[in-house]
C-alpha positions in Angstrom: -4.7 -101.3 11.3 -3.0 -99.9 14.4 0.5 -100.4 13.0 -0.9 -97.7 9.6 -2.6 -95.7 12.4 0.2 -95.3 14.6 2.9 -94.6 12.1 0.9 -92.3 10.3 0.3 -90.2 13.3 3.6 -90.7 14.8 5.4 -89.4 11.7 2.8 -86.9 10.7 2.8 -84.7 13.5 6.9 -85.6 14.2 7.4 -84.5 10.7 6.1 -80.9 11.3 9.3 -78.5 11.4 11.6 -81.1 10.9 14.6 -80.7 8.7 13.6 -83.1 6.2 9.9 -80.9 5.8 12.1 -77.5 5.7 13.7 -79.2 2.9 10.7 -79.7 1.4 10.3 -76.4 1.2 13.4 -75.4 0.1 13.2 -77.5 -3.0 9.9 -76.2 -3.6 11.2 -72.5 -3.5 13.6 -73.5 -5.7 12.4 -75.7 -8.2 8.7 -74.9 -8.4 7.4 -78.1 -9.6 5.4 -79.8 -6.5 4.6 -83.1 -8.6 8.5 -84.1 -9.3 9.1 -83.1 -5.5 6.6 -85.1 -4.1 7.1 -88.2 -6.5 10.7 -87.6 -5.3 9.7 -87.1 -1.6 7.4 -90.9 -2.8 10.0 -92.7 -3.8 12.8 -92.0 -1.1 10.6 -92.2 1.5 9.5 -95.7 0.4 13.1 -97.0 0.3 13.8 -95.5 3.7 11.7 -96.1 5.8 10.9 -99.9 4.4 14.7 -100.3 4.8 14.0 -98.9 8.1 10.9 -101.0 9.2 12.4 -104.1 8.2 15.3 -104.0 9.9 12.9 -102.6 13.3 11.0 -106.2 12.6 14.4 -108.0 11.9 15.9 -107.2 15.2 13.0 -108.4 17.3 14.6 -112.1 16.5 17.3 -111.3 18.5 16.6 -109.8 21.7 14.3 -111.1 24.6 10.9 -109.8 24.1 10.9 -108.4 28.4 14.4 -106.5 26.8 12.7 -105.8 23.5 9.8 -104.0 25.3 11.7 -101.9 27.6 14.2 -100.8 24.4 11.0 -100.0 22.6 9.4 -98.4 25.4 12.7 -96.0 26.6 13.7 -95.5 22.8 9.6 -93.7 22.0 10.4 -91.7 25.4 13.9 -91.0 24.1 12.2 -89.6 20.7 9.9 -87.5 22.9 12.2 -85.8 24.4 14.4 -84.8 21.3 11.0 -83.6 19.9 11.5 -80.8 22.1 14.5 -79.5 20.2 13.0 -78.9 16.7 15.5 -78.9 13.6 16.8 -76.6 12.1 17.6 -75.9 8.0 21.0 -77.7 7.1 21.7 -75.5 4.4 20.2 -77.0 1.5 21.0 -73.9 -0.7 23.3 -75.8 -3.4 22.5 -75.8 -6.7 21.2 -78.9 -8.2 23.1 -81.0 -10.9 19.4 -82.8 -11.8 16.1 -82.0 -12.4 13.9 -82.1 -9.3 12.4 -85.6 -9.1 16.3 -86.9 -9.0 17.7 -84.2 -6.8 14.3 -84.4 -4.3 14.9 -88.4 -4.7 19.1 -88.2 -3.3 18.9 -85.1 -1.4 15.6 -86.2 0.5 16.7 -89.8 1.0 20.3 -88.8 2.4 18.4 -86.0 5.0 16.8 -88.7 5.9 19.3 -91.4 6.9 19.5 -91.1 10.7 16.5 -88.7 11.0 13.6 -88.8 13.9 11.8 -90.6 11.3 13.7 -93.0 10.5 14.9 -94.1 13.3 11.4 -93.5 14.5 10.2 -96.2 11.8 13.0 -98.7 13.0 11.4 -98.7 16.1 7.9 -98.7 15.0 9.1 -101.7 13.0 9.8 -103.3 16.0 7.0 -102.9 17.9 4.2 -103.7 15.0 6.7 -106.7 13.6 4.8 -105.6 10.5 7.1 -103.5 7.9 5.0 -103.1 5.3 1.9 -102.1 7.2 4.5 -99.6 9.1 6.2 -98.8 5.9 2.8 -97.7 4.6 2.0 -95.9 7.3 4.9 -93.7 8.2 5.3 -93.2 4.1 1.7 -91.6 4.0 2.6 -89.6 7.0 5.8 -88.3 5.7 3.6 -87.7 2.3 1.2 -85.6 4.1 3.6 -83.3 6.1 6.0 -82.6 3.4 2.8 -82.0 1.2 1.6 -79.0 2.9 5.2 -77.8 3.2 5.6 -78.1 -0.8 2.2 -76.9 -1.7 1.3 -74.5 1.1 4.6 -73.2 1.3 5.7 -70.5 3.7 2.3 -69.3 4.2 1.6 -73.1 6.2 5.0 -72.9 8.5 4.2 -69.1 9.8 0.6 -70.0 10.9 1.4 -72.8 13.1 3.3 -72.6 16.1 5.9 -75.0 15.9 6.7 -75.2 19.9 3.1 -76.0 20.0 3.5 -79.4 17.3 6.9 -80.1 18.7 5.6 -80.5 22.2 2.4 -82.4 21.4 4.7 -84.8 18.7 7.0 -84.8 22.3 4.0 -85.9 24.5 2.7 -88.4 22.2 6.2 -90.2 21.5 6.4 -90.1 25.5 3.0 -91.8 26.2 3.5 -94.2 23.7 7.0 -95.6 25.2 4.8 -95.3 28.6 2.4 -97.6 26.9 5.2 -100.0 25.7 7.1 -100.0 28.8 3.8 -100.4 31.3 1.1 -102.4 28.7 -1.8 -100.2 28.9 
């Protein structure tokens, strides 16, 4: 239950006013059908991030768990601290070829390759050695964040000050690598 707990949290509040939720909102805006855009949001979320939580889990066979731990430990700390600069809209403006489902479906899944998230859930994957509890975890998070951004829309990202997520999400990546590193 820790490894859903964790992930969920982890990627929830990492999630808030990152580029992947801003695109949420952008395909919102433009396509105004939330239930294709979250079923899209669903299905490439799944394939990342159990792509990316089985290959966390499939590395821990090769690497000396003392190593293993401090990797872990420095890449949460590492995450932290990019926390702190918060993303920015890539300039998802073009106009799509699909309907929404497929368009949220390629366009999400590609944002996401090499995102905090994901790389997020690779390391998560690691520490838990449990992708699909991970996987289910991170996915609901993701579902969540990039919920209120495609339901709420603009009205949700103007209330909240971002700083203020970005440095708690910042702080709790930190203490968990602390917790990695030092075992408390």
């Amino acid at each position: 239950m820790d490894a859903v707990f964790n992930s969920f949290l982890l990627v929830f509040i990492s999630e808030m006013g990152d580029k992947t939720q801003l695109l949420a909102l952008v395909l919102a805006a433009k396509f105004r059908k939330p239930w294709p855009i979250m079923a899209g949001i669903l299905v490439a979320t799944i394939l990342n991030h159990a792509l990316a939580s089985f290959v966390g889990a499939y590395v821990t066979h090769y690497f000396p768990k003392e190593l293993l731990k401090w990797i872990l430990a420095l890449t949460f700390i590492g995450f932290g601290l990019w926390m702190l600069k918060p993303d920015k809209d890539e300039g998802y403006e073009q106009t799509p070829k699909w309907g929404p489902f497929l368009t949220t479906t390629v366009v999400f899944f590609m944002a996401e390759m090499g995102d905090k998230t994901q790389l997020a859930t690779v390391a998560l994957g690691a520490k838990y050695m449990s992708p699909l509890a991970v996987t289910f975890g991170t996915t609901a998070g993701m579902m969540i964040a990039d919920g209120l951004a495609v339901f709420m829309g603009s009205r949700f990202t103007h209330q909240i000050p971002m700083t203020l997520i970005h440095r708690f999400a910042s702080a709790l990546f930190i203490l968990f690598g602390l917790a990695i590193g030092f075992g408390f």
